[in-house]
C-alpha positions as CSV (number, residue, x, y, z in Angstrom):
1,X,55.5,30.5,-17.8
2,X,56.8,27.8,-19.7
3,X,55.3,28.6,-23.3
4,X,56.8,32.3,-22.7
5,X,60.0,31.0,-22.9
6,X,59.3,28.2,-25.7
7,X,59.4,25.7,-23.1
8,X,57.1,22.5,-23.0
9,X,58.0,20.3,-19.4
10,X,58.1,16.9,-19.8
11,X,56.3,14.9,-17.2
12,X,56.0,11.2,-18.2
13,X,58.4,9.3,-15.9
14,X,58.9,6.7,-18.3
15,X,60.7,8.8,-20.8
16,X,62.5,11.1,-17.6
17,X,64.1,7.9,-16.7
18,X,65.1,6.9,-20.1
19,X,66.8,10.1,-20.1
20,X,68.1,10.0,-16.9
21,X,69.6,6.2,-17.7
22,X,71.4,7.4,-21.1
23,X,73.0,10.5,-19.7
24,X,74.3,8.6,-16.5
25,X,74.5,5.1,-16.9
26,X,74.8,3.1,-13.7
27,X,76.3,6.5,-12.1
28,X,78.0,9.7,-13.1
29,X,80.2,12.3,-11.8
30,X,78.7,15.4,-12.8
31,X,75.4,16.5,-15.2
32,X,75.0,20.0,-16.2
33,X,71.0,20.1,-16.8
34,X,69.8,22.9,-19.2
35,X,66.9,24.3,-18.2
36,X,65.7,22.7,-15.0
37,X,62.0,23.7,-15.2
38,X,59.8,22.2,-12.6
39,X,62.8,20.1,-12.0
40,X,60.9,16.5,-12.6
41,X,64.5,15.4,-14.9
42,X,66.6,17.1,-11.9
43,X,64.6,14.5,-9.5
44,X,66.1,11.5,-11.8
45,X,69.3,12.6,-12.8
46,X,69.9,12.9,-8.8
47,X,69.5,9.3,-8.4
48,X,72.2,8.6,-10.7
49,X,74.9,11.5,-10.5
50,X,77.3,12.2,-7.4
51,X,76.9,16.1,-8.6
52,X,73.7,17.9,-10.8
53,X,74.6,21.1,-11.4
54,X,71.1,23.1,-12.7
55,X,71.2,26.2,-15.1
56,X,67.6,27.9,-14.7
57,X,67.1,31.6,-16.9
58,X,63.4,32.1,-14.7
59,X,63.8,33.3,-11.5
60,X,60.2,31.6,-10.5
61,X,61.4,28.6,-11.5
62,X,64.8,28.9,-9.8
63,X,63.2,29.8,-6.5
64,X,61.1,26.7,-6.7
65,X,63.8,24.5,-7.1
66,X,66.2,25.7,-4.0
67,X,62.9,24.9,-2.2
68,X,62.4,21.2,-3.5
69,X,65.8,20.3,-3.7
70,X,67.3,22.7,-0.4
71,X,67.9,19.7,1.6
72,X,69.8,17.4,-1.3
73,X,73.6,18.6,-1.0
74,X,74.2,17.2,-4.8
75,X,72.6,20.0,-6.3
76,X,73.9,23.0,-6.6
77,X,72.1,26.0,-9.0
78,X,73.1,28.3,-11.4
79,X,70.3,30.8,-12.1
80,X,70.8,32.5,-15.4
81,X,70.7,32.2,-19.1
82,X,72.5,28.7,-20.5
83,X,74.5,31.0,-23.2
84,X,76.0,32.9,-20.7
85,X,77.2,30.4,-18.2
86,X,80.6,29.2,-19.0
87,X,81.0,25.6,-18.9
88,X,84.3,25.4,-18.9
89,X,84.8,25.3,-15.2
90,X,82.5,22.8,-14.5
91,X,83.5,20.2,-17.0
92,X,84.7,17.2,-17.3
93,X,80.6,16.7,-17.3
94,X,77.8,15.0,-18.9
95,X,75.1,17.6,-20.0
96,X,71.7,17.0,-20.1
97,X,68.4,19.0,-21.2
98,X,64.9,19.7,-22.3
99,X,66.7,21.8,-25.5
100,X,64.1,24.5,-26.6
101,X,63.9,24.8,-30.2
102,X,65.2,28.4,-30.9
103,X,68.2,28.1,-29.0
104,X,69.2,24.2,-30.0
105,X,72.2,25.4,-32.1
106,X,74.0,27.8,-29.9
107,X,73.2,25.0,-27.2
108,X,74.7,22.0,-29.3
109,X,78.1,24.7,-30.5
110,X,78.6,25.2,-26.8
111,X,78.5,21.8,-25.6
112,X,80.7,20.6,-28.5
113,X,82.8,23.3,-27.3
114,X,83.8,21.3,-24.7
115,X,86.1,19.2,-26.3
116,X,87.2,16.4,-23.9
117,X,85.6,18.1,-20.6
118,X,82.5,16.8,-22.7
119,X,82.0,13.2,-21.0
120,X,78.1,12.9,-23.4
121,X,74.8,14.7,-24.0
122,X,71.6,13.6,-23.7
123,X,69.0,16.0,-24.9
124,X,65.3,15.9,-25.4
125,X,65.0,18.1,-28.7
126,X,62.1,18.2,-31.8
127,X,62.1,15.1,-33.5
128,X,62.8,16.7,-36.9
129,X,65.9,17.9,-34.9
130,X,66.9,14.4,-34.0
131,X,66.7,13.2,-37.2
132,X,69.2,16.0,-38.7
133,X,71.3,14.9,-36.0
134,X,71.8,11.2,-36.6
135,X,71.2,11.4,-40.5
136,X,73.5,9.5,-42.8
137,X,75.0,11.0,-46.4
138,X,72.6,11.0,-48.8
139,X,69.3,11.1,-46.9
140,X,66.5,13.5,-47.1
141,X,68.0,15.1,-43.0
142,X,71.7,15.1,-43.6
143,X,72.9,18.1,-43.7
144,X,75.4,20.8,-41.7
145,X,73.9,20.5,-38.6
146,X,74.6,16.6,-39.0
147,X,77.8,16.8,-39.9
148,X,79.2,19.4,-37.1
149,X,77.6,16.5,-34.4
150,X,79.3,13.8,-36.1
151,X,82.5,15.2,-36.5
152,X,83.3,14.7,-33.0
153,X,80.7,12.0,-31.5
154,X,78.6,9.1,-32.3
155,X,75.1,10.2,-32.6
156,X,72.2,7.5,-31.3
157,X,68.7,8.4,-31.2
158,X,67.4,6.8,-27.8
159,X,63.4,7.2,-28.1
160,X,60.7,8.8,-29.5
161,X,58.3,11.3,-27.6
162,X,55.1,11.9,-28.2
163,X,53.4,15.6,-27.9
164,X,51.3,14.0,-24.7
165,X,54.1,13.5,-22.5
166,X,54.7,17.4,-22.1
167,X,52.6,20.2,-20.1
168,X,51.3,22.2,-22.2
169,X,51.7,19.7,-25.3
170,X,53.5,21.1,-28.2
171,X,52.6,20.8,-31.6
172,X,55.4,18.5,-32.5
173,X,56.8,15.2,-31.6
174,X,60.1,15.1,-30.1
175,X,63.2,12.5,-29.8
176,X,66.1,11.6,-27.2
177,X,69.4,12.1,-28.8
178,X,72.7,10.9,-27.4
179,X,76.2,12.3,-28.4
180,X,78.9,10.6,-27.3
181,X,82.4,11.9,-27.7
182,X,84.6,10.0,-30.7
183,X,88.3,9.0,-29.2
184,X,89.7,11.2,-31.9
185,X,88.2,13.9,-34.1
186,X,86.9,12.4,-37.4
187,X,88.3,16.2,-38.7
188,X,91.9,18.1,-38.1
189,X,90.0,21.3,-37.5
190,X,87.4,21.5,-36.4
191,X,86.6,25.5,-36.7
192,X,87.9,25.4,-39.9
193,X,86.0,22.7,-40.9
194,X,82.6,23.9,-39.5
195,X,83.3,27.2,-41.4
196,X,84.1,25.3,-44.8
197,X,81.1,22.9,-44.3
198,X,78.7,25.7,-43.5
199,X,79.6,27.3,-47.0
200,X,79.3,23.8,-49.1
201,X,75.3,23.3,-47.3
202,X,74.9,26.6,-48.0
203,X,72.7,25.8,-51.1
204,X,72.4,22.2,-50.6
205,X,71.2,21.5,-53.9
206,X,74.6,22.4,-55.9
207,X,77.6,21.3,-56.5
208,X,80.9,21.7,-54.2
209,X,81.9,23.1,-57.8
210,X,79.7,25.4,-57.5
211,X,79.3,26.1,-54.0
212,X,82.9,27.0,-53.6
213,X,82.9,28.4,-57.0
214,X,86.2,26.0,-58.2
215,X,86.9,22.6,-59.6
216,X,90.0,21.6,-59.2
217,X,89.1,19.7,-55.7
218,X,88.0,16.2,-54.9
219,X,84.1,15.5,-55.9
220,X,84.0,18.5,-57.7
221,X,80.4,17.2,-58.9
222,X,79.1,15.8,-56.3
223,X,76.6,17.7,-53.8
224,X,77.6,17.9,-49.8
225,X,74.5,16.2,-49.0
226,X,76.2,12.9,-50.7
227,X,79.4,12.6,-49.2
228,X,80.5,11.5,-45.4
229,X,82.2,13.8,-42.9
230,X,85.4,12.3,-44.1
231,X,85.1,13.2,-47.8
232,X,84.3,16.6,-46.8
233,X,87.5,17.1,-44.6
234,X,89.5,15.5,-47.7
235,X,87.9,18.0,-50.0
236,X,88.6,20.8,-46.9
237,X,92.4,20.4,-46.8
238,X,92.6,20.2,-50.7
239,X,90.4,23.4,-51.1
240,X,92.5,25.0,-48.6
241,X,95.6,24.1,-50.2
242,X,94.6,25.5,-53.3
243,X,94.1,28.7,-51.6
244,X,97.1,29.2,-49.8
């Protein structure tokens, strides 16, 4: 059930309550959990949150969890699919997950969505994931996906996962990652800058000179990998000033 829908369930308590720890702290409001499963995070992250608000895509697995959690009032389920649930109306909320690998982008644009309903997120993603995440400029990882997380929060990788810890094991390692809203933006637009940062990674091997085919912009010569989110929102405005 779980492999068919690129799921592995983690089961090692050790790492469920490291996860249920950096989502919640000492105690939370509300978690939205993505992807519920057996519901052996759901039974942690109800220790520390007043509310735990489960999205759940198999109905097997849905049914299953009204049964073990039917007497607990501070759950409450949403059984569909996670890109189709709006979060909107259950925010402000820390959001929590087991983050299967095929859908981690839409996941991660759809949290950031939030904006400041977004209190963190915790998920439990493939290591080489994590890593992209929390790289710095000039590393081997850094790249778009790094830069759209740290635009808007602080990125800390909280622990490693080995393949054992799941049922069935995966072929991969995984990591806890923890994104934790900035106080302000670290860009002035964020769509727009997303959009202009997608097109400098594009081909992460070439100039911004010749990525957005001009040089009359700051660091002309220098790659996207190289330069912080900073740089990149200077050489944004100028690029878009050129254009207007």
């Amino acid at each position: 059930m779980g492999r068919r829908l690129g799921q592995h369930f983690l089961f090692q308590e050790s790492i469920l309550e490291k996860i249920a720890e950096a989502a919640c702290g000492a105690r939370a409001r509300r978690v939205i959990e993505i992807g519920c499963g057996p519901g052996t995070l759901t039974r942690f992250l109800l220790e520390r949150a007043e509310e735990v608000i489960g999205i759940e895509t198999d109905a097997r697995l849905a049914a299953e969890l009204r049964r073990q959690f039917a007497s607990d009032a501070a759950f409450r389920l949403v059984e569909g699919d996670v890109l189709e649930v709006d979060f909107e109306p259950l925010s402000p909320a820390v959001v929590c997950g087991n983050i299967p690998y095929y859908i981690t982008g839409p996941i991660l644009k759809k949290t950031l969505a939030l904006g400041r309903g977004l209190e963190r997120a915790v998920f439990l993603v493939q290591r080489e994931v994590a890593e992209r995440l929390a790289a710095q400029p000039g590393s081997r990882d850094y790249g778009f996906l790094s830069v759209a997380a740290q635009a808007l929060c602080r990125v800390e990788r909280i622990c490693a996962v080995r393949a054992g810890a799941f049922r069935p094991p995966p072929k991969v390692d995984s990591a806890v990652v923890r994104l934790t809203p900035l106080e302000a933006p670290r860009v002035e637009d964020y769509a727009a800058f997303l959009e202009f940062a997608a097109r400098c990674f594009r081909q992460k091997r070439k100039t911004l000179r010749n990525n957005l085919g001009c040089g009359e912009i700051p660091h002309a010569a220098r790659r996207a990998e190289e330069l912080t989110v900073e740089e990149l929102e200077q050489v944004r405005r100028e690029w878009a000033r050129g254009r207007a």
